[in-house]
N, C-alpha and C positions, 0 to 999 in steps of 0.2 A: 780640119774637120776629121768627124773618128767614122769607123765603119763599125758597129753596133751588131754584136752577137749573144748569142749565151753559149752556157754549157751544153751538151748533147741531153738531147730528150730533156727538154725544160716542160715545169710545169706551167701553167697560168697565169701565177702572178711572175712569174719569170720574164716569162713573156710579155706580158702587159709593160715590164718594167724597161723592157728592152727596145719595145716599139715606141713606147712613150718618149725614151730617150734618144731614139733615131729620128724623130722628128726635128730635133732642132740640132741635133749634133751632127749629123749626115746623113746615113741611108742605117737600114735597119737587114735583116736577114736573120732568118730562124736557121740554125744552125743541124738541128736535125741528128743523125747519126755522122754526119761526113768529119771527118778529121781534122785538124788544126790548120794543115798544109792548104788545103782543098779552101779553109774560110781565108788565107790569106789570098791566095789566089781571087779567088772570088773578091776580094776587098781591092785587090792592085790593080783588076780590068774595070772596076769601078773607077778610078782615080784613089784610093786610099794607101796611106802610109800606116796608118797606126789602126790598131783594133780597139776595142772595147769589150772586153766578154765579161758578161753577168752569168755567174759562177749561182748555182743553189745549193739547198740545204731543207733536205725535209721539206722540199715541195716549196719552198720560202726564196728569194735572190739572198744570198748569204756574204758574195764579195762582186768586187767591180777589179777585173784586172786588167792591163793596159800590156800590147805586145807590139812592137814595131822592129821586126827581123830576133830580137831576144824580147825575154819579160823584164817588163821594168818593174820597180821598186819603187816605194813602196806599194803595195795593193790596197784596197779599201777595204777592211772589214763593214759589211751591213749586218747589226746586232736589230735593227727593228725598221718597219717599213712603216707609215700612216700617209692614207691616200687624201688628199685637202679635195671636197665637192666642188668643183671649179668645171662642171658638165656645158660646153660652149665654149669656152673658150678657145680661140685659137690662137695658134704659138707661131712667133716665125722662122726661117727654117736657117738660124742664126743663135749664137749663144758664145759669154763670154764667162767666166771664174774670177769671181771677187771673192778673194782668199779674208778671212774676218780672223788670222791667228797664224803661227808660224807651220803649223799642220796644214792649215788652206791653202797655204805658199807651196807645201810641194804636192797638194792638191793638183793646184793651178799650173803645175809643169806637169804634171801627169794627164791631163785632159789636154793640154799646149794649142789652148786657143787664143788667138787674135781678137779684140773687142772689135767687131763690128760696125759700121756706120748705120747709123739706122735703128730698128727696134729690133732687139733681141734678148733672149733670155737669160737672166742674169741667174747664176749657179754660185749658190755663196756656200761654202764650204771652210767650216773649223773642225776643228778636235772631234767635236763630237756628233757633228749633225751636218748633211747633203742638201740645203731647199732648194726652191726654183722659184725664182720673180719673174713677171713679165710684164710690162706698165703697173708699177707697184703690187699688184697682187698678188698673194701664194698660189703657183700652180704647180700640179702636179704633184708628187709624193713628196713628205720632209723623211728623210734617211737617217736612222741615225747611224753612224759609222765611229769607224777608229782603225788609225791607219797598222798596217802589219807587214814587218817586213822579212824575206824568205826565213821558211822555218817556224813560223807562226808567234814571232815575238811581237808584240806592242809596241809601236813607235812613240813617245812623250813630244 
């Protein structure tokens, strides 16, 4: 499971995107002004290994990066967010990465979850786009991303 942050002083949809994603990924936390140090701490008395931080851009979630003691690679570029009306539903607090391309593959070790027993949300992830299933329906935002690796190159 991940422990779910943003950058300092997120706006809205930052946040939206970051709570949305703590629901089923693990625990959530607004990160606020406090420092990188301070959210890992916070994430380890939780039980957390890995972070999550949704990074912005112009008030927008702009990347998704993964930190567990260093930053891993690749990071997710987000070039566009569209939120699916799915208003009731609820998700359970479970989710696994069905990688749909060889981008989704090292998705799926970047997020490094266990498929579940049980109902949980399925995180299909390729080249170009992040959705979220959950008993066959679209919930929650479709992402469109493109992986990037340090230095801000493009991964194919």
């Amino acid at each position: 499971m991940l422990f779910v942050t943003t950058s300092r002083k997120p706006g809205a949809l930052t946040r939206k995107l970051s709570r949305w994603m703590g629901r089923f990924l693990g625990d959530c936390d607004n990160r606020g002004k406090s420092p990188l140090g301070d959210m890992v701490e916070r994430a380890r008395k939780k039980g957390y290994k890995r972070l999550l931080l949704v990074y912005e851009k112009n008030g927008n979630p702009a990347e998704l990066v993964f930190y567990e003691g260093d930053w891993l690679e690749p990071s997710v570029a987000i070039d566009g967010i569209r939120w699916n009306e799915t208003k009731g539903k609820r998700v359970p607090h479970a989710a696994f990465v069905q990688a749909m391309d060889e981008a989704g593959e090292k998705i799926a070790e970047l997020f490094a979850l266990e498929e579940p027993e049980g109902g949980a949300v399925k995180i299909k992830a390729s080249a170009d786009r992040i959705s979220f299933e959950y008993e066959g329906e679209s919930v929650g935002p479709v992402l469109k991303t493109r992986l990037v690796e340090n230095g801000g190159t493009t991964v194919d």
